[in-house]
Each structure stands twice: as structure tokens, then as C-alpha cells.
C-alpha positions in Angstrom: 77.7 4.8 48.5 77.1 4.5 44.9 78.3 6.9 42.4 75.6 8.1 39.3 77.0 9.6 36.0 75.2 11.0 33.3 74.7 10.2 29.6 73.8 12.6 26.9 71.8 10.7 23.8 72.1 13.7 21.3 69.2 13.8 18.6 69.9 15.5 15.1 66.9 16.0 13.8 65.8 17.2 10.1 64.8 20.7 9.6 60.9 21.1 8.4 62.6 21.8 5.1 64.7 18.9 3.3 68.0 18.4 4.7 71.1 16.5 2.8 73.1 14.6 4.7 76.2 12.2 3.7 75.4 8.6 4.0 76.0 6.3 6.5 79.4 4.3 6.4 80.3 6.2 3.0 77.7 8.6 3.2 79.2 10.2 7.0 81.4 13.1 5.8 78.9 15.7 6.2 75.8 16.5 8.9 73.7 19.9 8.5 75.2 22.7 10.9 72.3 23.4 13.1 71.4 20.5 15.4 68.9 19.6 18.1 69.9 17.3 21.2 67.8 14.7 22.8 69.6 14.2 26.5 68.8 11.3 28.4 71.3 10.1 31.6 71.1 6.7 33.0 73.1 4.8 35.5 77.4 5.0 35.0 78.0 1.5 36.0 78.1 -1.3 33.3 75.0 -2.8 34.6 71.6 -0.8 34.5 70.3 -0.5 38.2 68.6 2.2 40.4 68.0 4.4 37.1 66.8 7.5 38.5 65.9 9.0 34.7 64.6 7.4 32.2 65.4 9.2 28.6 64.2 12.5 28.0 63.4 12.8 23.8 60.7 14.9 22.1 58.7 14.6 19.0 61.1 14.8 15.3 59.6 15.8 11.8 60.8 14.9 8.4 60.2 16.0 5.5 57.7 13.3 3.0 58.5 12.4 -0.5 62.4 13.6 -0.4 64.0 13.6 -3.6 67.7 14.2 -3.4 70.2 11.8 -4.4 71.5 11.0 -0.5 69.6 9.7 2.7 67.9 11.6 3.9 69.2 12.9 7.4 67.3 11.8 10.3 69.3 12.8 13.5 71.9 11.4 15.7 71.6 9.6 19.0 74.7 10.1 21.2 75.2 8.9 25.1 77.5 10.8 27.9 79.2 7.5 28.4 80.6 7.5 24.7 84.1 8.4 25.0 84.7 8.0 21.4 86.7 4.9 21.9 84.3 2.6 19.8 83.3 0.8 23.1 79.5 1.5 23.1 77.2 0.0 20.0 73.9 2.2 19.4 70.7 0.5 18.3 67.3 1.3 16.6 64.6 -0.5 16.7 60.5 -0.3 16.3 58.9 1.0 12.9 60.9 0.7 9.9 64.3 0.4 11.9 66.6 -1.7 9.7 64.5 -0.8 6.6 63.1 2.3 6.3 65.7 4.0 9.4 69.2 2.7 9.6 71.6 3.5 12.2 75.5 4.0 12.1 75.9 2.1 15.5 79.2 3.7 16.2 78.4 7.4 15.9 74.7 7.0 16.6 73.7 8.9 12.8 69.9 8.1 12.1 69.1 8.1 7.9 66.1 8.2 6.6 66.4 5.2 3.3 63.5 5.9 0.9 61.3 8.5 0.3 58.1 8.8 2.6 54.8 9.2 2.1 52.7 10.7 4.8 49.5 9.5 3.4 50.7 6.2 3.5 52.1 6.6 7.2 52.1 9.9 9.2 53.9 8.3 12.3 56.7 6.2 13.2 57.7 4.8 16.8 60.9 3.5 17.4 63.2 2.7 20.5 66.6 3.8 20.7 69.0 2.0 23.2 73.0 2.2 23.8 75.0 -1.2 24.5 78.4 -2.3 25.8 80.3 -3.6 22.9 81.8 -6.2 25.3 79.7 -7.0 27.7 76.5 -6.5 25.6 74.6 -4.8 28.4 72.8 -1.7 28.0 74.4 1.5 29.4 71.3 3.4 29.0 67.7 2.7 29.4 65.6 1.8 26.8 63.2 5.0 25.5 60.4 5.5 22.8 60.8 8.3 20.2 58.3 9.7 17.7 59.1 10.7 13.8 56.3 12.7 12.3 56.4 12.9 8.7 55.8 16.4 7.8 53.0 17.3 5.2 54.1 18.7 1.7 51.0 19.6 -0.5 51.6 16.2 -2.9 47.8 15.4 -3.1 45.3 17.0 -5.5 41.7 17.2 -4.4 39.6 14.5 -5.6 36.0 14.7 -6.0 33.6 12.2 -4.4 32.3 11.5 -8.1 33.8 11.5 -11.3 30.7 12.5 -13.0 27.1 14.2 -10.8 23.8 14.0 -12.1 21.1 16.7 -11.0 17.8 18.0 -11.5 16.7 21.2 -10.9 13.0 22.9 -11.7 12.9 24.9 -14.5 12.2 28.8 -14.3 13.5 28.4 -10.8 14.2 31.7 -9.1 18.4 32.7 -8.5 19.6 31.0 -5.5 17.9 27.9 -6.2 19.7 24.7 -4.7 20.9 22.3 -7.1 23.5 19.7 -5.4 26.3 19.9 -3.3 29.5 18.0 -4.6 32.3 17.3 -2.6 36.4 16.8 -2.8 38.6 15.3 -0.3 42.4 16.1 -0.3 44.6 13.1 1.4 47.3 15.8 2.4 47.5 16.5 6.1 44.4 19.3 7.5 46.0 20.4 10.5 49.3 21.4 8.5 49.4 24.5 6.4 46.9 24.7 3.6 47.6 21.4 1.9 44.0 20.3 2.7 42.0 23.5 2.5 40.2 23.2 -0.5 38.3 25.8 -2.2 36.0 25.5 -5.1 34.8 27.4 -8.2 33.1 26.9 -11.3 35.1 26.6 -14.9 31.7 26.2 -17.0 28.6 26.6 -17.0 28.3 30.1 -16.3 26.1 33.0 -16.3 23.5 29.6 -15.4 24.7 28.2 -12.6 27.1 29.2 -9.3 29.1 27.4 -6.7 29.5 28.4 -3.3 33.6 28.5 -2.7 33.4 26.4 0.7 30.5 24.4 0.3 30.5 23.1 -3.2 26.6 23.8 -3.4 25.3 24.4 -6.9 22.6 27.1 -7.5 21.0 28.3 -9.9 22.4 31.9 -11.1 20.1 33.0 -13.8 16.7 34.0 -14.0 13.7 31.9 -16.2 15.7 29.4 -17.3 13.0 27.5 -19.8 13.2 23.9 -20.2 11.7 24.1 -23.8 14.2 26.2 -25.0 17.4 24.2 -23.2 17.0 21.2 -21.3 20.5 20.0 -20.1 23.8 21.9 -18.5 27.0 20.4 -18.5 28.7 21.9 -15.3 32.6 22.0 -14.6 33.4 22.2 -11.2 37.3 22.9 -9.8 38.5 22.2 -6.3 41.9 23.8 -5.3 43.7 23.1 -2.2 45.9 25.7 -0.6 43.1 27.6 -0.1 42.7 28.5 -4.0 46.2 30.4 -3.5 48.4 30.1 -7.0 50.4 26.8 -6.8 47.8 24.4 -5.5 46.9 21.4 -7.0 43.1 21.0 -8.0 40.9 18.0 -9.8 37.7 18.6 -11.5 34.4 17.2 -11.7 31.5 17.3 -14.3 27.7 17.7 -13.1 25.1 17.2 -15.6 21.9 19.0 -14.7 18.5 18.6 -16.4 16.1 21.0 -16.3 12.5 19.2 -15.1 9.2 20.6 -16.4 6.8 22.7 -14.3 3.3 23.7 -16.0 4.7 27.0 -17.8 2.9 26.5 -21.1 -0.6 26.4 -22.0 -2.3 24.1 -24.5 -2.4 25.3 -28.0 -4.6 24.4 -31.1 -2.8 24.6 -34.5 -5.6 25.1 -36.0 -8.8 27.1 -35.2 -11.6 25.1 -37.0 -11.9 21.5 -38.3 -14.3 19.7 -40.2 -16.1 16.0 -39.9 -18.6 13.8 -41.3 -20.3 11.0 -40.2 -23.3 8.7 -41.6 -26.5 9.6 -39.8 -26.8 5.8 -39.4 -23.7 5.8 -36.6 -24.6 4.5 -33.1 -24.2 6.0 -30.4 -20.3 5.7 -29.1 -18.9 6.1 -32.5 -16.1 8.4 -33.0 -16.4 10.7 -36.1 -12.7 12.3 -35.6 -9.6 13.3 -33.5 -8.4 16.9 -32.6 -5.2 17.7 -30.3 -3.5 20.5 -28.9 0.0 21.0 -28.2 1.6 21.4 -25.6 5.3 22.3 -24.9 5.0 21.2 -21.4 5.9 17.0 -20.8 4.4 14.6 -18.6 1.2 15.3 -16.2 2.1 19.0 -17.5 1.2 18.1 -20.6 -1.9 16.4 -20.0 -5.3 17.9 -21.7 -8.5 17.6 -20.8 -11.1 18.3 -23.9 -14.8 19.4 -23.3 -17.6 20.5 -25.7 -18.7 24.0 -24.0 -21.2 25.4 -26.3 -22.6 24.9 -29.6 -25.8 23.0 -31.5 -24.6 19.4 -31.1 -24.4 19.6 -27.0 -26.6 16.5 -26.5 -25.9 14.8 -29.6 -22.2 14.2 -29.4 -19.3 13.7 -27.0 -15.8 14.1 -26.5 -13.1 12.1 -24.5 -9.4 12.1 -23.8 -6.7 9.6 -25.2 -4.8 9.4 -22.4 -2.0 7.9 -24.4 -2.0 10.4 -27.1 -3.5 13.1 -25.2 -6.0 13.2 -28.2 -9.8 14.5 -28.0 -12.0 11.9 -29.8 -15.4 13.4 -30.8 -18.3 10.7 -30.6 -21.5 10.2 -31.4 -24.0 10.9 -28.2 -27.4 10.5 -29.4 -29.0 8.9 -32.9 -28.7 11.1 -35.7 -30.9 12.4 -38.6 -30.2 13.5 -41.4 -33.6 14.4 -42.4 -33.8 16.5 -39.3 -30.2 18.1 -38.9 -27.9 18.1 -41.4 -24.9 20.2 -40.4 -23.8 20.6 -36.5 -21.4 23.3 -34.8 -19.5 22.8 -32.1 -17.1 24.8 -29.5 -14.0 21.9 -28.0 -11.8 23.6 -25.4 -9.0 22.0 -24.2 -7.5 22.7 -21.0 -4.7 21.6 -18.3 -6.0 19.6 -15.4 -3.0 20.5 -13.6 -2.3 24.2 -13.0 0.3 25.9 -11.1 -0.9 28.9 -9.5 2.5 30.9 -9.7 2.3 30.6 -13.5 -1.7 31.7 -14.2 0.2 35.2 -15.0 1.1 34.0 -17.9 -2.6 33.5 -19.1 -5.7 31.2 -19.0 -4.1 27.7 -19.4 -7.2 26.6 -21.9 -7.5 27.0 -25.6 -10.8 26.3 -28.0 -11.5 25.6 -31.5 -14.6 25.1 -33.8 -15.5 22.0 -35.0 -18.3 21.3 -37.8 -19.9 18.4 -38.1 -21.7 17.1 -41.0 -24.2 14.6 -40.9 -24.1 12.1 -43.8 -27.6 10.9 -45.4 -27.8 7.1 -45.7 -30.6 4.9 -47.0 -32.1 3.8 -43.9 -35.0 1.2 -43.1 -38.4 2.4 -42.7 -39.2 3.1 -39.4 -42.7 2.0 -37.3 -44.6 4.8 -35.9 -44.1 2.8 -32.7 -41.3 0.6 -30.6 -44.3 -2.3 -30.1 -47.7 -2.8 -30.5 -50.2 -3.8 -28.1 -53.7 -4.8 -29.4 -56.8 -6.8 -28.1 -59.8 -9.1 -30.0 -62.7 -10.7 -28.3 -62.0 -14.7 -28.5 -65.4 -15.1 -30.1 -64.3 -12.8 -33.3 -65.2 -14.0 -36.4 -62.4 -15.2 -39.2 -61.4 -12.0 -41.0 -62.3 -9.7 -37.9 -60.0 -6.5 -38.2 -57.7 -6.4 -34.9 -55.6 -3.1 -35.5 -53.1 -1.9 -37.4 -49.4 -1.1 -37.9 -47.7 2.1 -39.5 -44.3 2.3 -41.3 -42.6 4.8 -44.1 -39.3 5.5 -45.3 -37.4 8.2 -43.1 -35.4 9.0 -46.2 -36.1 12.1 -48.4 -37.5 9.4 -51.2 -40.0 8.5 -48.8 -40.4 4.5 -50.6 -43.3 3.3 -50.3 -43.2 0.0 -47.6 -45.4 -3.2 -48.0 -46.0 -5.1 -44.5 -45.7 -9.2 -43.5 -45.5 -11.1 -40.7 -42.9 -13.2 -39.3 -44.2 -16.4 -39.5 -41.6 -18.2 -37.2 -43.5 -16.2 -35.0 -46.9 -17.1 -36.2 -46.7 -20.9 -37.1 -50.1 -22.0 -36.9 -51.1 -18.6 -39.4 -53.8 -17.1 -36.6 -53.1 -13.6 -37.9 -52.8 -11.9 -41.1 -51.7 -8.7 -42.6 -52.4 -6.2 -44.9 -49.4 -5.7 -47.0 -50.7 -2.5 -48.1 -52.0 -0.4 -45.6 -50.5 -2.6 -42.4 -54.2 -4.0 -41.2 -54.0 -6.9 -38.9 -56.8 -9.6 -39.2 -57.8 -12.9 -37.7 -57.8 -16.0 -40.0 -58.8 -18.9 -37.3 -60.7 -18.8 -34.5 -59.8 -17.7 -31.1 -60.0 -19.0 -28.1 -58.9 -17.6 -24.7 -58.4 -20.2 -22.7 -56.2 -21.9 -24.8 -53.9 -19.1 -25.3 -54.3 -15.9 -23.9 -51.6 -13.6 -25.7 -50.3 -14.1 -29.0 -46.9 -12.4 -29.5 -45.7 -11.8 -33.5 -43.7 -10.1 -35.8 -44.4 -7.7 -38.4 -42.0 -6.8 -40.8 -41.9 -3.5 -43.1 -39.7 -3.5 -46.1 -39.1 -1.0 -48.7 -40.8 -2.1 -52.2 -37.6 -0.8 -54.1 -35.0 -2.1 -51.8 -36.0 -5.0 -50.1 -32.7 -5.4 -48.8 -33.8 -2.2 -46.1 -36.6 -3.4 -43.9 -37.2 -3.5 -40.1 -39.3 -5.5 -37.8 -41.9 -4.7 -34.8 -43.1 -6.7 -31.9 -46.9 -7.0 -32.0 -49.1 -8.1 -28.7 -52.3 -9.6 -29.4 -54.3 -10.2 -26.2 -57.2 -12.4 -26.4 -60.6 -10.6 -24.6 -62.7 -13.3 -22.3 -66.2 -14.0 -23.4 -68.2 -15.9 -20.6 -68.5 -19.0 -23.4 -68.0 -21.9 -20.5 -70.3 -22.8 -17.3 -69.0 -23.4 -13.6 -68.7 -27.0 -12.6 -67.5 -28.7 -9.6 -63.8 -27.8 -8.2 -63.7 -31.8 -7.9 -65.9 -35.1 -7.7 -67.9 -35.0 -4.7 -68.6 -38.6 -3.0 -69.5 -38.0 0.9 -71.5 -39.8 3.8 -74.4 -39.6 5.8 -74.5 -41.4 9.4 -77.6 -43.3 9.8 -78.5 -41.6 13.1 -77.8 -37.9 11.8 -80.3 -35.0 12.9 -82.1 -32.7 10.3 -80.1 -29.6 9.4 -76.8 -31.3 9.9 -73.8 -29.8 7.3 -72.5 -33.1 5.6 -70.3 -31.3 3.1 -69.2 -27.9 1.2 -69.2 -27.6 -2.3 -67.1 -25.5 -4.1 -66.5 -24.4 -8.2 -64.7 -23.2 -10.9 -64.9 -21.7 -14.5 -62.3 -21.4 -16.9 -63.6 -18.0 -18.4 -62.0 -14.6 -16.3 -64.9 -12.2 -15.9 -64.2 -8.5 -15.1 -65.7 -8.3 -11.8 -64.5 -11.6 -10.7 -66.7 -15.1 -10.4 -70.3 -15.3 -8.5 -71.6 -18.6 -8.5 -74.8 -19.9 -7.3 -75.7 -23.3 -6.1 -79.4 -24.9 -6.0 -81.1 -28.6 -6.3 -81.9 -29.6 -9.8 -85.6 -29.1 -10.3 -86.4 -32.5 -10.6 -84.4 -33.1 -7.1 -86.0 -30.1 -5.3 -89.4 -31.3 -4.3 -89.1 -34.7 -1.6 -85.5 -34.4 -1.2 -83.8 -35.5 1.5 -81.5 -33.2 1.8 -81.4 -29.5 0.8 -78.8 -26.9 -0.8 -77.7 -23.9 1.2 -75.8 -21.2 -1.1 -73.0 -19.3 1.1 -73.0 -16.4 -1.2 -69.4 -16.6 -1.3 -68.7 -19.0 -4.4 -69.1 -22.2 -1.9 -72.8 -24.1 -0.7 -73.7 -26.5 2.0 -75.6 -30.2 1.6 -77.4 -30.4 4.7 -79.7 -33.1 6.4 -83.3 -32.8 5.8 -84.8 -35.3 8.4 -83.6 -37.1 11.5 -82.0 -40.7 10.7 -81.6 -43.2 8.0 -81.6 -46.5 7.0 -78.8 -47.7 4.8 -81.0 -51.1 4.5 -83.7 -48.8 3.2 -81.3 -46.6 0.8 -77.9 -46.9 1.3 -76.9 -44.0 -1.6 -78.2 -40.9 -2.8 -77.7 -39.4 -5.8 -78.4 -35.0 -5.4 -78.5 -33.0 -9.2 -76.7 -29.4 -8.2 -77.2 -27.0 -10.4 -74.1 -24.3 -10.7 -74.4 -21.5 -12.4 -72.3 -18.0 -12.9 -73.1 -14.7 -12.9 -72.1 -13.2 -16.2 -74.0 -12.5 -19.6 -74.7 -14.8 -21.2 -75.6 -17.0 -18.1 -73.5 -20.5 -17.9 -75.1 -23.0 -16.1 -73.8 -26.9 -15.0 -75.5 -29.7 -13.1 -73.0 -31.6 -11.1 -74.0 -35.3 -8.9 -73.1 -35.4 -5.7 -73.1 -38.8 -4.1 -74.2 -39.6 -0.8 -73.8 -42.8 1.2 -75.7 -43.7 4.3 -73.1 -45.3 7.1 -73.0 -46.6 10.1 -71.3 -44.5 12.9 -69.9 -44.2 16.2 -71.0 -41.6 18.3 -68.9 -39.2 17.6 -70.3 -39.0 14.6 -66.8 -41.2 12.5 -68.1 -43.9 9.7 -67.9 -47.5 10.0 -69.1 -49.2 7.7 -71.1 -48.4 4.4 -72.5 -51.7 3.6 -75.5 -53.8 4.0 -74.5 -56.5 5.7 -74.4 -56.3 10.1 -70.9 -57.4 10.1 -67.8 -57.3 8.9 -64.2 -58.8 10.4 -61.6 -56.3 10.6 -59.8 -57.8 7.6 -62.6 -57.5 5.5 -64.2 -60.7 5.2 -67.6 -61.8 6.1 -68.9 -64.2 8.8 -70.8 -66.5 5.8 -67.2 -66.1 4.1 -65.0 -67.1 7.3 -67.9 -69.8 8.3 -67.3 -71.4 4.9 -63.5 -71.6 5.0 -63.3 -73.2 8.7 -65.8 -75.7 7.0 -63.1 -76.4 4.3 -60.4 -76.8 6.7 -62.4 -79.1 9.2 -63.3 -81.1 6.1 -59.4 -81.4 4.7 -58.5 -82.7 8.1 -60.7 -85.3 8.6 -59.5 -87.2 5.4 
């Protein structure tokens, strides 16, 4: 039967305030007066066996960043089998034993060497174990114990940032979110108030507010306006402890800017202006610049100009510079002095972009007067028309009178003009002019055909400044006159086949005339006189511009007549009458039954190639004679 005994390891552990101890070896004269035990019991005999308990020990706290002079008191470790005889060694080991945590191994004392920082480490494990001197065997069991460094509030609160940056509408209403900052406090959160941090504002007040817990920025003041103060320098404090008096704090700086909203309608400085601009100016010319300010920035501040009423509605124009948010005032339409000298204009300028919340304020559109005065320049005379179109018979006579062309001065001189045509335009000098009075005559003859529209250029010029002149197309057509007869479309040569019948069609004949009359060409076709009587063949007129040779008898006799020669007489319908006798030619042939020619000639025969019998007769008579020598 085995006898068990039990051990006591006694714990002295540190106060949650800072204990002073003596130290270890020379600092052992002194231990703090209340204690706490850790018991443990293990086996009596010298060799561990059948332990029935392992060691009993709790959780310890000490005290971070001690600053007395001694170690720092820890606890002491103590076993039932210690009879104070110096025969039993104690021993630490695990996290910072030997360095941080010494031991005395004879009385068990635990010291605590440096100061500790529970942001650094909150925990330490170690294992605490009892030996034999002698033997070297352990009288107790092995066992884990826990320090946990107790919190002190040795940590300010830092902020996330060193410096935020915000934005924040201007004439935002109170409560308005702005940003939330945030500060963390390394001290321990689930200690005392170390951690709790709290925040408030130290400038930037009556303008802005911070929610104590949250760190969220608002806005605490009503119609804050961007154009009078744009930027806010915020200071921001977080406090630990819960804000109570002794906590540490940090601070942080938030810059907020104030962004534009549509608050501020445009505004001229000025309520009329005055321009002037040459009457001569073409269309898309700008005569001057107006612009209204506007407090607001950015697509705020963008104007939109607009000509709403006045004398010059049609005649001139205004447009934006988007860059400088300028109207330009341009020239719409040609102007005249001698018509309108002096033009009044209404130019409103207004915000494309509005914000409904703000139309309280009043109509976001502002308009000025502007005068324009039109500026009188010495200007070219001018043609009564943009081009002239005119017409002349091509059988005129030199000197005929075609038309004529009208020019003066616009200006209030009213210069007298003298007229001329462009002869680069006019090379071979068909047409002539009147430098006076503008009259356009013919000096050559004309002649349709050849060239049915003759396109020149008259020029006007002032006779006391010929440096001011202008020019004007001029479109001479040439009339027809029925001066040239029909004739054939081409040269006629056909066949008859010796066995044709009477009244057989043997060709069509068509025409053409060069002249264009109104009502279009009507030719007629008939036999020459001297033809008509004992003809052959005869002269059908289709009516439509085109006529028939047909057959007059049955069969003929190229041996007889082997070519005819029929006068047709063409002539057109017009006045004066234009008449033409065309030949048309027509060989008598030899023909297969189906009506196709074969052969034109006289002779009975002909070879295929083209050469005669008498021909082919003679040249086997040449050959036979070659051979026989």
C-alpha cells in the first residue's frame, strides 16, 4: 500500500496596484504583507508516479510600466515537501523566465526584471516545476500559469489621420454630414476606461459640431455662403477615460471646403453698351463682347446669352464663350447703312443650370441694352440683279441690241458707274457693251449650232473710284432659226434580189437637221421630180420622220442594170421650208431563196475565194506550162 503526501506551491502574487518588493538574493528582505497561495499536491515519494492532482494555479496580474527603483514583486512558488532544509530547487520556465521573470530557486520568490508594457505583450505563460537538489527529479508535477499584465491608461488616442480633408455643400441646412474621423487608443478596452474615447471640438465653432462617440462632423450653422468664406480649419480632440479629467487625448485637424451650389444669379455691371461695326461685315463677324458675373464657380457659373427683343432680331446673333463665359454679338444678316443706321437690342443672360430650392431668391437671368451702330463704308455698286439671263435670234444682225444690265452706287454719293465686259470671258469679242447706259450688243455673227449659250462677264465700276467695282454673270442664249435642211441620218447603199416581187420594202430611210424647232422635227420623204415618173421603185413616207424604198415591178436583171441610182428629196416642216436631195444606191443581186444576197456582179461565177474561172483557168495553164520545162 502506497502512501500519498501533499505539496503546497504557494503563489504571491502582485496587487492590481504596484507592489515593492526586495530583490532577489540581495533584494529578499522584504515581501508585501498580504499574499495569495497557489496549492498544488503531487506524489511524496522522490519519484513522480500515480499523481493523482496535477497543480492547481489561477490567473496573476501585474501591474505595466512599473517605475520604482526594485523588482518588481511577482509572487512566490512554494511546495508541501519543502522543509526548509535547502533540499528542493524551484524552477521557471516558458515566457520571459530567465529574462524578463527570475526566480530565487531556494525560496521559490518570482521578480518581475524590467518594466512591462502591455501593448507590447498582454500575456505571459510560464511553467513552474519543483526538483530534488540531489537526485534532480521532480517532486511535483509540471503546471502552466498565466501573468496578465494589467492595463494602466499610458496610451493617448491617436487619430487615423494626421490631417482630414472634406467637402461639404454650401448653405447646407444644421445637421448636415461632413466626415467622420476616428482615434484608436492601444490601452486595454475591456479594462477600466483606458480605451473609451470621447471626442469634442476645440475650433471651429459656432460652424461646425462633433458627435462625442462617433467623431461625425456636421454642419452647426445655418447659410453658410461659399462666396463669403470658403475654407474651415477644424480641430478635433479625442480623450480617453471617457473625457473624465486626467485622460490623455491627441488631436487632429480637418480642413473643410465649402463647394458651390447655384445660389447666385448672373449679374450685368453695366446696363447698356454700345458697338459699331462697318455695314460692309459678313455675316459671322463679331462686333463686341458683353459678360455677366457671376459669384457662383464651375457649371454654376455658366451663362447662357440670348437676344430676346429689339430691332436687330434677324440681323445679328449672340453666342457663348464657353471658356470665358462671354456673349459675342455677331453679325446675322448683311447690313446697310443706307437703310438702317442705328440698331437696339435686349441680351439676357441666364443660368442653364438652376436649382429649384434656390428660385426664392429670384429669377436667375439678368438683361442689358445693347446699341448697335452701323458704320457707312464706300461700297461697290451693286447690279439690280444676282445674273442675267438674255436670248438673240442666231440670224441677228452685227450691232443687234440683246438687253441690258443695271448698276448704281448704294452709297449716299450715288457715283455714277460705267459698264465693260470681262473679256477672259469673251475672247473672240461676240458681245459688246454700253459703257454708259449698260446695253448689250452683238458684234459678230451668231450661229446656234456652233455654240448655243454664251456665258460672260460684266463689270460695273465706280467712275471716281475705280478701285470699287463688282462683276455679274450674263447668259446669252442663242434662239434657233430653221437656216439648215434635213439630210440623210447616214449613206444609204442597199440591194435588190433579182427575183424580188413588186411592193417589196428594200430599206427605211431615216434623217436629221441640225436646227431645234419648237414643236420638234417633221420630215417628209418623196422621189426627186426627175426620178418620179418610170421609176422602178417608189417612196413611201411613214409620217413619222422615217420612209420606205419599195419594189415597183416583179424581178430584175442585174445583166440588164445591175445599180440604181433614186434622188430623195427630204424636206422639214418649219418656215422657211429646208429641203435636201439625198442618192440612195441600189444594187440588183443574186439571191437564195430566202431572200440573202449572193453575189452582186456580172459575171455567172465566182469561187469562194474570190477568183474567177477565166482567172483560175489561166493560172493552172501557168503551172502546167512551168512543169513541162
Amino acid at each position: 500500500m502506497r502512501t500519498y503526501r501533499y505539496f503546497l506551491l504557494l503563489f504571491w502574487v502582485g496587487q492590481p496596484y504596484p507592489t515593492f518588493s526586495t530583490p532577489l538574493s540581495k533584494r529578499t528582505s522584504g515581501f508585501p504583507a498580504k499574499k495569495r497561495t497557489l496549492e498544488l499536491s503531487g506524489n511524496s515519494k522522490n519519484e513522480l508516479s500515480r499523481s493523482k492532482r496535477s497543480w492547481m494555479w489561477n490567473q496573476f496580474f501585474l501591474l505595466e510600466e512599473y517605475t520604482g527603483s526594485d523588482y518588481q514583486y511577482v509572487g512566490k512558488l512554494h511546495s508541501d515537501q519543502d522543509r526548509g532544509d535547502g533540499s528542493l530547487k524551484y524552477i521557471l520556465s516558458g515566457d520571459g523566465a530567465g529574462d524578463l521573470f527570475i526566480i530565487n530557486e531556494n525560496t521559490g520568490d518570482i521578480q518581475a526584471t524590467k518594466r512591462l508594457d502591455r501593448e507590447e505583450k498582454p500575456v505571459y505563460i510560464l511553467r513552474a516545476q519543483a526538483i530534488n537538489r540531489k537526485t534532480g527529479r521532480p517532486v511535483e508535477p509540471e503546471s502552466e500559469f498565466i501573468i496578465k499584465i494589467h492595463d494602466i491608461n499610458d496610451n493617448e488616442p491617436i487619430f487615423t489621420k494626421e490631417v482630414y480633408t472634406a467637402t461639404v455643400p454650401e448653405m447646407s441646412d444644421v445637421g448636415t454630414f461632413v466626415v467622420q474621423v476616428t482615434a484608436t487608443d492601444a490601452d486595454d478596452p475591456t479594462y477600466g476606461n483606458s480605451a473609451k474615447v470621447v471626442y469634442s471640438i476645440l475650433q471651429g465653432q459656432p460652424y461646425f459640431s462633433v458627435e462625442s462617440e462617433t467623431g461625425i462632423i456636421k454642419t452647426a450653422l445655418l447659410n453658410m455662403d461659399r462666396e463669403n468664406r470658403e475654407q474651415y480649419q477644424v480641430v478635433i480632440q479625442a480623450k480617453d477615460m471617457g473625457g473624465q479629467m486626467g485622460g490623455l487625448s491627441g488631436t487632429t485637424t480637418v480642413n473643410i471646403t465649402l463647394t458651390d451650389v447655384n445660389d447666385n444669379p448672373p449679374r450685368f455691371p453695366q446696363s447698356t453698351y454700345q458697338f459699331k461695326t462697318p455695314e460692309s461685315s459678313p455675316p459671322g463677324t463679331p462686333i463686341g463682347r458683353i459678360k455677366a458675373s457671376d459669384a457662383d464657380v464651375g457649371e454654376n457659373a455658366e451663362i447662357e446669352y440670348s437676344i430676346t427683343e429689339g430691332e436687330g432680331l434677324d440681323m445679328f446673333d449672340v453666342i457663348t464663350d464657353q471658356e470665358t463665359q462671354e456673349g459675342i454679338i455677331t453679325v446675322k444678316k448683311l447690313l446697310d447703312f443706307e437703310k438702317k443706321k442705328v440698331y437696339t437690342l435686349k441680351v439676357e443672360a441666364s443660368n442653364p443650370h438652376v436649382e429649384p430650392r434656390f428660385l426664392y431668391l429670384g429669377p436667375f437671368k439678368d438683361s442689358a441694352t445693347v446699341r448697335i451702330m452701323v458704320e457707312d463704308v464706300d461700297e461697290p455698286p451693286v447690279f439690280s440683279k444676282l445674273a442675267y439671263i438674255l436670248q438673240i435670234r442666231e440670224d441677228a444682225q452685227i450691232n443687234t441690241t440683246i438687253g441690258s444690265v443695271t448698276a448704281q452706287d448704294p452709297d449716299a454719293a450715288r457715283n455714277p458707274v460705267k459698264y465693260s465686259v470681262d473679256r477672259h470671258t469673251d475672247m473672240d469679242r461676240i458681245f459688246n457693251i454700253d459703257s454708259g447706259n449698260g446695253s448689250i450688243f452683238t458684234s459678230k455673227l451668231l450661229d446656234r449650232e456652233t455654240l448655243l449659250w454664251h456665258n460672260i462677264t460684266v463689270i460695273a465700276t465706280e467712275i471716281n473710284n475705280p478701285k470699287q467695282s463688282s462683276r455679274v454673270p450674263l447668259y446669252i442664249k442663242v434662239l434657233d432659226v430653221n437656216d439648215n435642211p434635213p439630210e440623210f441620218a447616214e449613206f444609204y447603199e442597199t440591194f435588190v434580189c433579182e427575183k424580188a416581187k413588186a411592193d417589196q420594202l428594200i430599206q427605211t430611210l431615216r434623217a436629221i437637221d441640225k436646227d431645234d424647232p419648237y414643236s420638234g422635227h417633221q420630215f417628209s420623204f418623196s422621189l426627186a421630180p426627175e426620178a418620179a415618173s418610170g421609176s422602178n421603185f417608189t417612196i413611201q413616207d411613214n409620217k413619222d420622220n422615217t420612209a420606205g424604198i419599195f419594189t415597183r415591178k416583179n424581178g430584175y436583171n442585174r445583166h440588164e442594170m445591175s445599180t440604181y441610182l433614186l434622188p430623195v428629196v427630204i424636206s422639214d416642216n418649219d418656215y422657211p421650208v429646208q429641203s435636201s436631195t439625198g442618192t440612195v444606191t441600189v444594187r440588183v443581186c443574186a439571191c437564195d431563196h430566202q431572200g440573202n444576197m449572193q453575189s452582186c456582179h456580172a459575171e455567172a461565177l465566182v469561187h469562194p475565194t474570190g477568183l474567177s474561172t477565166g482567172a483560175l483557168i489561166a493560172i493552172l495553164l501557168c503551172i502546167v506550162t512551168l512543169l513541162g520545162k
